[in-house]
N, C-alpha and C positions, 0 to 999 in steps of 0.2 A: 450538588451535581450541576454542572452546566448545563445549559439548554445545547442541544444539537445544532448543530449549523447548518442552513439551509442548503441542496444539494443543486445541480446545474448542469448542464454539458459543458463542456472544454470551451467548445466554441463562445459561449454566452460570456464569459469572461477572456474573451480572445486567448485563448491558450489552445495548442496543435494539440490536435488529440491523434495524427500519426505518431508523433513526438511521444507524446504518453504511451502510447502503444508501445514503445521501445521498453518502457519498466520494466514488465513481466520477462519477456525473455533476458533481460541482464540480472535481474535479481536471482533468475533459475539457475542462468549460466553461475553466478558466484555462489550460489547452492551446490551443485553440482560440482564445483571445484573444490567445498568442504571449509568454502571460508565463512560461509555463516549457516547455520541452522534455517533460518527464515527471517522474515523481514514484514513490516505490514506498513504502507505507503501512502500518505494521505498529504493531496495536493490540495492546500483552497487557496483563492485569490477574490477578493472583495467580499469577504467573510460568507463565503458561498463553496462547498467543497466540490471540485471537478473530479476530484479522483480518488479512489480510496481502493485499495487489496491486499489482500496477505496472503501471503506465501508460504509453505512449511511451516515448520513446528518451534516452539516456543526452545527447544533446547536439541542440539544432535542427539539420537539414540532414540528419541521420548517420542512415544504417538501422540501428544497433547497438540493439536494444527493450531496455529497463529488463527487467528477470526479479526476482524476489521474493530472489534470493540476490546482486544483483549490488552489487560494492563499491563506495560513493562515497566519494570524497577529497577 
């Protein structure tokens, strides 16, 4: 298992974190349109992570919710 990658604000790595802000609602919107189940989001930049969420569920139909550590194959 890898070691975790150290975590940061947006800013510390000059990245907009307005900017980020914009994920969650496009990921919901293309939820809501049925194009994906969920999705889970993880931004780093100088091996420090700025940004990590998950959204919905691992498959349509299933109550199994996406989590920020769940494996996808």
């Amino acid at each position: 298992m890898s070691p975790e990658l150290p975590r940061c604000t947006p800013e510390e790595v000059d990245l907009d974190a307005t900017i980020l802000a914009e994920i969650g609602p496009t990921v919901r919107k293309m939820m809501d349109r049925g194009r994906i189940p969920g999705a889970v989001v993880v931004i780093a930049r100088r091996g420090r992570v700025a940004f990590d969420e998950a959204y919905g569920s691992c498959r349509t139909g299933e109550p199994s919710p996406y989590r920020c550590d769940t494996i996808v194959r």
